[in-house]
C-alpha positions as CSV (number, residue, x, y, z in Angstrom):
1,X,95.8,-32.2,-56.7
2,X,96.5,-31.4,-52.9
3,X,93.8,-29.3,-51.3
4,X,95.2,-25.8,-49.9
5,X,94.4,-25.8,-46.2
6,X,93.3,-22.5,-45.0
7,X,94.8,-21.1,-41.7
8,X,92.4,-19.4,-39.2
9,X,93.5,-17.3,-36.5
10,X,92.5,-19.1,-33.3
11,X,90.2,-17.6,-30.8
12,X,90.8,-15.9,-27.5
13,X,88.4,-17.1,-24.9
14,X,87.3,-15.2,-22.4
15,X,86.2,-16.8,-19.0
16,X,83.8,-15.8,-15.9
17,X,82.4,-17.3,-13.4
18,X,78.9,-17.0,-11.2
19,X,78.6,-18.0,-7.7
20,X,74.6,-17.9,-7.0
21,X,73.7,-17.6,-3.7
22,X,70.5,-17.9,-2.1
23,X,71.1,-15.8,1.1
24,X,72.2,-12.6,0.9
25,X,74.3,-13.0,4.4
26,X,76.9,-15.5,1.7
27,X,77.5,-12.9,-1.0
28,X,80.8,-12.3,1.3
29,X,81.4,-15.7,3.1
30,X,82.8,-18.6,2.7
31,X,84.9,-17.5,-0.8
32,X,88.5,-16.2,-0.3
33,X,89.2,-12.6,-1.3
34,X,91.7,-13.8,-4.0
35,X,89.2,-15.9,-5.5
36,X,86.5,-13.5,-5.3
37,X,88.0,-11.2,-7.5
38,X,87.7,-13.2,-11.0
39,X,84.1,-14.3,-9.6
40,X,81.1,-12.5,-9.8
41,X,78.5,-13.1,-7.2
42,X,75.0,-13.1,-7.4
43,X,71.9,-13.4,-5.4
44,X,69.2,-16.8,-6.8
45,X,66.4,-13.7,-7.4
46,X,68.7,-12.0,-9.7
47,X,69.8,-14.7,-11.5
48,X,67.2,-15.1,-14.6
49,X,68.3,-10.7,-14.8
50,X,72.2,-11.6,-14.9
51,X,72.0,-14.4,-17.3
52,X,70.1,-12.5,-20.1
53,X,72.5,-9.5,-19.5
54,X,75.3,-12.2,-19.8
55,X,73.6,-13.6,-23.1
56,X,73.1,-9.7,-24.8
57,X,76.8,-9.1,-24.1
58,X,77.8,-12.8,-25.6
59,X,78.4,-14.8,-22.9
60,X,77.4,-18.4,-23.3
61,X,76.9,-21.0,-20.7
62,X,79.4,-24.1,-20.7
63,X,78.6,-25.7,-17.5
64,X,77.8,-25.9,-13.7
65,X,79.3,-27.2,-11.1
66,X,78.8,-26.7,-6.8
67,X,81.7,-26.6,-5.0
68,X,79.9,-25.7,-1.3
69,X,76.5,-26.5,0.3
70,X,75.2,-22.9,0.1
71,X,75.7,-22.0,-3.7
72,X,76.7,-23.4,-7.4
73,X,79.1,-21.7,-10.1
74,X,77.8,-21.2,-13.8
75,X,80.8,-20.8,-15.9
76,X,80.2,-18.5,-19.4
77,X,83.2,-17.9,-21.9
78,X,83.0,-15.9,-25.0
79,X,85.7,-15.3,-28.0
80,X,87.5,-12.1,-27.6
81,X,88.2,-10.0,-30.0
82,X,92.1,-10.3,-30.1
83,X,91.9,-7.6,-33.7
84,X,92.7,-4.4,-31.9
């Protein structure tokens, strides 16, 4: 007797990026405007504020990385919902 697989839709992921800064001069150094724009930037004292904002709304952390001496990214990604 063969076993009926089911098919599940696969999920949409949605992506976005922090870059935490600790000085407020950086906020708009360093980062090209083009890749400013799918990055939202955030000051170190805000952060602990952004990432239970981020967890409320279902974000979830996948990893860090630093790509510059003066901050790190936190990348989140989520499932969208793809049913509308």
């Amino acid at each position: 007797m063969k076993e009926k697989t089911k098919h599940q839709k696969n999920h949409e992921w949605g992506h976005k990026v922090l870059r935490v800064v600790n000085d407020e001069n950086l906020l708009n150094a360093i980062t090209p405007v083009r890749v400013k724009e799918s990055v939202d930037q955030v000051k170190m004292d805000d952060l602990q504020y952004e990432y239970e904002a981020l967890n409320m709304d279902g974000w979830r952390y996948q990893m860090g990385f630093a790509l510059d001496d003066d901050s790190f990214y936190l990348f989140y990604k989520k499932p969208l919902d793809t049913s509308k």
